[in-house]
C-alpha positions, 0 to 999 in steps of 0.5 A: 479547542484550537486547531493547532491543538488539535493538530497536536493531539493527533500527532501526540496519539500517533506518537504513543502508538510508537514504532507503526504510525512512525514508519508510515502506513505500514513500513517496518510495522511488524518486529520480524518484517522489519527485519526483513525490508525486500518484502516489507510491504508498505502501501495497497491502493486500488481504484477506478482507473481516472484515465481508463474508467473501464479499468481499475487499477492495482498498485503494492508498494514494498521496501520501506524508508528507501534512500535514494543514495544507497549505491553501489548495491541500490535497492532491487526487488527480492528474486527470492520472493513472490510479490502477489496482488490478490483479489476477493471477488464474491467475499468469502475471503479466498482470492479469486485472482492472484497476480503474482510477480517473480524477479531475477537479477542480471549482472553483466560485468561482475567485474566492477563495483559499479551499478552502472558503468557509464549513462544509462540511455536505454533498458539495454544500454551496455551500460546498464549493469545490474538489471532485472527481469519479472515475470507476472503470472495469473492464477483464478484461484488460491495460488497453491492448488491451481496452476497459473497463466503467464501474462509475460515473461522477461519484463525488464524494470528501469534502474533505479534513479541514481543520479543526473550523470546516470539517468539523466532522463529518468521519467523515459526509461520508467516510461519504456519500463510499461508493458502493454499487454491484451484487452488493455492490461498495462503493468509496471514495476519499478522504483518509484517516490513513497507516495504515503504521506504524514507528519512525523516532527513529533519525534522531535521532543514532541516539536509539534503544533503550536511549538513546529508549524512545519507540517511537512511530509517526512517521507519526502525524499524517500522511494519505494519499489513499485507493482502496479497493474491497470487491468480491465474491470470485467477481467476481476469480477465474478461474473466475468463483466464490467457491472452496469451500477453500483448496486450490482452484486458482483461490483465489490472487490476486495484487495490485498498484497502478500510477499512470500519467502522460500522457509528455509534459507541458509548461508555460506561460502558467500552464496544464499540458498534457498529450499521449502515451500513459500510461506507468507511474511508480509500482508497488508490491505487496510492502512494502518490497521497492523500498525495501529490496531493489531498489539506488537505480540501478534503483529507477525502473527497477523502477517502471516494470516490467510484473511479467512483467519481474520476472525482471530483479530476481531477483539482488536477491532472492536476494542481498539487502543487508539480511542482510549488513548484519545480518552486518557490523554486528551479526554476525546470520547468515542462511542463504547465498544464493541466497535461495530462501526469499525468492523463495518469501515474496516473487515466487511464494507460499508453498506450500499457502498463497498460490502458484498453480499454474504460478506466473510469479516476480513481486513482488506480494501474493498473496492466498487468498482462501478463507482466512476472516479472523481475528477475533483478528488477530496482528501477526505474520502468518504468522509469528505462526501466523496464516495469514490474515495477511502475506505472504498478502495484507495487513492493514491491522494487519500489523506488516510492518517485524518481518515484513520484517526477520525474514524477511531474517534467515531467521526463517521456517520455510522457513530453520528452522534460523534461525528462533530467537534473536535472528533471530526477535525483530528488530523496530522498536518499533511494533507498531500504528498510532497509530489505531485502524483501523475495522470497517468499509469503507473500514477506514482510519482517518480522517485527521487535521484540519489544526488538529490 
């Protein structure tokens, strides 16, 4: 088969799988989430940090398809959710270390329709008029049974980009927007570029390779809003220490992102008030794994799962939909169910790479965090012989779609006889981002300004 009908296949299957893959990683991939984009979380990464190797770096990303034009009231965090990074130090899927970020929004002049009344020079230009402020706390434990610690308070967000006249440099104000905290801890929160990328030209009645060779990144132009943490990597182990090898038991992590809302809102009076306790809405971990593997009646249902519940989702990982698909569509074979190969990728780890000891099945990134980062990255991952990479952790440059998409078909080498042909070259088109990701923390590009 050509690789331009390959190319085509792949895509095709993203387009049967309909409104999941179609919002990218997981934007919009769940019927009440999608409701609901302040919480919508869209992307997880975590990685060895390449400019600090003794330190890893966290990074969730929420509000999904944010246009940058979307003044006068432009995209903010929710002060009515808790945005969390949780990590799993020993795999029994209870969180060990949950980062939690709380927003409040200042509004100075209520008396204009203006976000900013003139150019926004600085965090505290009299100009700049609705502002926000977080304060990131530290909890050692499950969030509802332990109190935490405040690591800062009233840190302040950029602006968003809205335009040449009023952010004329907008990579500065992001820059004093990253607050440098003890023992190396840098954090960050703000609206950045989406930095998933894929090809969704398919939706164009099918205007796919060989009939488009466009093969362009559709979430170009779109931003997102950004929490990112670059912690020491012996302040999220178990044993309190950076691990000497890979090997060592205490060097897996896993990581996830929730959102959380108050349960009972009501509205009135042009005022919003907010009561009960916080009850999860958003989760996400693996990519894809909402989107393409959980079926649309529990998709919501899975969003609201403590990853101690995952065992739930297990029939849909070792019997998935994309490999039929694959079959009945373009007669692709992947290995037979039950799919143990994607419950290793997917819930526990791979062994000798990414899975804890005495590991509990659970869908989050699982990260070695003894593994030093790549200085030439493959797109590939793992994959690619990059073991630095996807499924262990994720880079803000892995090409998870051809990864994803691979691993449905059995293109790993845990299913080697599948490992060939045209199983090992699914793929969307898009290899990268449409901009270049930075060296440096918070490593997200910078998002695109709303006079583009």
């Amino acid at each position: 088969m050509k690789k331009s009908s390959i190319v085509f296949a792949a895509v095709a299957v993203v387009a049967v799988l309909g409104f999941g893959l179609s919002q990218a990683s997981s934007h919009r991939e769940a019927p009440l989430i999608s409701q609901d984009p302040l919480a919508d979380n869209t992307d997880v990464y975590a990685f060895v940090s390449p400019a600090n190797p003794d330190r890893v770096a966290l990074i969730a990303n929420f509000i999904p398809l944010e246009a940058p034009y979307g003044g006068p009231n432009f995209f903010k965090f929710d002060d009515n959710v808790l945005y969390d990074i949780n990590i799993d130090n020993n795999g029994d899927a209870v969180e060990d270390v949950v980062f939690e970020f709380k927003f409040r929004t200042v509004m100075l002049n209520p008396n204009t329709f203006l976000y900013n009344t003139g150019t926004i020079t600085s965090l505290d230009s009299p100009a700049f008029n609705v502002r926000q402020f977080y304060t990131l706390t530290r909890f050692d434990g499950p969030r509802d049974t332990i109190r935490g610690t405040v690591l800062a308070q009233d840190v302040p967000t950029p602006p968003v980009n809205v335009g040449f006249r009023s952010t004329p440099n907008y990579d500065l104000l992001a820059k004093l927007a990253i607050r440098q905290l003890p023992n190396g801890t840098q954090v960050f929160a703000g609206q950045r570029d989406d930095p998933f990328f894929v090809d969704l030209n398919v939706f164009d009645l099918l205007a796919v390779p060989p009939a488009d060779n466009d093969n362009s990144d559709s979430l170009a132009g779109f931003n997102v809003h950004t929490i990112a943490l670059e912690v020491p990597i012996s302040s999220v182990t178990a044993n309190g220490a950076r691990p000497s090898s890979a090997s060592d038991p205490n060097a897996v992590i896993g990581v996830w992102s929730t959102a959380s809302r108050p349960s009972v809102t009501a509205r009135g009076g042009g005022q919003e008030q907010h009561s009960g306790r916080y009850v999860q809405v958003s989760r996400l971990g693996q990519p894809l794994v909402n989107e393409v593997v959980i079926p649309r009646g529990v998709k919501d249902v899975f969003n609201s799962l403590h990853p101690t519940g995952d065992g739930a989702a297990l029939s849909f990982v070792t019997d998935p939909e994309v490999p039929r698909l694959l079959s009945a569509l373009f007669g692709i074979q992947s290995p037979p169910t039950p799919r143990n190969d994607l419950v290793t990728i997917f819930l526990t780890g791979i062994p000798g790479l990414n899975q804890p000891p005495n590991v509990r099945p659970s869908e989050m990134l699982r990260l070695n965090v003894a593994i030093p980062p790549n200085t030439n990255p493959n797109r590939l991952g793992v994959l690619g012989g990059d073991i630095a990479g996807f499924p262990n952790g994720r880079r803000l440059t892995d090409d998870v779609v051809d990864i994803a998409l691979r691993a449905m078909a059995g293109a790993t080498p845990l299913t080697p006889s599948f490992n060939t042909g045209i199983n090992a070259q699914l793929g969307d088109g898009v290899p990268a981002n449409d901009k270049p990701f930075l060296f440096f923390f918070p490593y997200v590009a910078s998002p695109t300004p709303g006079n583009r």
